[in-house]
N, C-alpha and C positions, 0 to 999 in steps of 0.2 A: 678842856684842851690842855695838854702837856705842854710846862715850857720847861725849858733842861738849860742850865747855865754851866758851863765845862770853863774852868777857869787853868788856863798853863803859864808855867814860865815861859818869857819871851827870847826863847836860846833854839838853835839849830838841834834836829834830829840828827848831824851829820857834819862832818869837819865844814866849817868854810860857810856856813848856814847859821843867820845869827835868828830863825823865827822856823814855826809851822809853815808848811807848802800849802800852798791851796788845797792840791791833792789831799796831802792826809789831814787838812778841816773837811773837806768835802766826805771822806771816807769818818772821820768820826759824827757828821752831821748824819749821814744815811746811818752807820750804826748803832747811835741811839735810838734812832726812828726806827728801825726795825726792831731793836730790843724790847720799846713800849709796845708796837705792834704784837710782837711774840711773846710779851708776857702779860700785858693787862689788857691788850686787844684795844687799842686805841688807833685811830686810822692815821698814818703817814701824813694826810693831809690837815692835819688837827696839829698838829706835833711843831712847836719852834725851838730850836736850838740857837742858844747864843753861845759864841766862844770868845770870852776875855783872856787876850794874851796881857801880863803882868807882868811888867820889866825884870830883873831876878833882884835891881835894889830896892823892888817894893815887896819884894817876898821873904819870908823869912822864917824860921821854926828851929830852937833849942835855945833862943831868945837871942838869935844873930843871924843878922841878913844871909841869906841863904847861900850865896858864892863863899863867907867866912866859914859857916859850918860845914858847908863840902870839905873846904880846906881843913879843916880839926880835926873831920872824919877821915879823908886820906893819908892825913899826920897822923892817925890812931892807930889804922892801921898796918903802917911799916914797922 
């Protein structure tokens, strides 16, 4: 039995939205399950999907909490 662990930062897809909608976990829950279905032939109903949303001050990569390195990267940029 598949288990799939989807791990996101905890921020709005969208101004004003500080997390994921039900909606799009629910659409990423059926499209993993369809993905394993569609490629290693595993049945939908075998398949658990967990999604851990991770606050963005527990996330982090280029060895600074993530909201900091956004900001260095949009400073790089200009």
């Amino acid at each position: 039995m598949p288990y799939v662990n989807i791990q996101i930062t905890r921020e709005g897809t969208a101004p004003g939205r500080d997390a994921a909608t039900a909606e799009e976990k629910a659409a990423l829950i059926k499209g993993v399950s369809e993905l394993l279905l569609n490629v290693l032939n595993k049945p939908v109903t075998s398949t658990f999907v967990v999604i851990d949303e991770v606050d963005t001050d527990n996330w982090g990569w280029g060895g600074l909490p993530a909201l900091e390195y956004r900001r260095q990267l949009a400073g790089a940029k200009k």
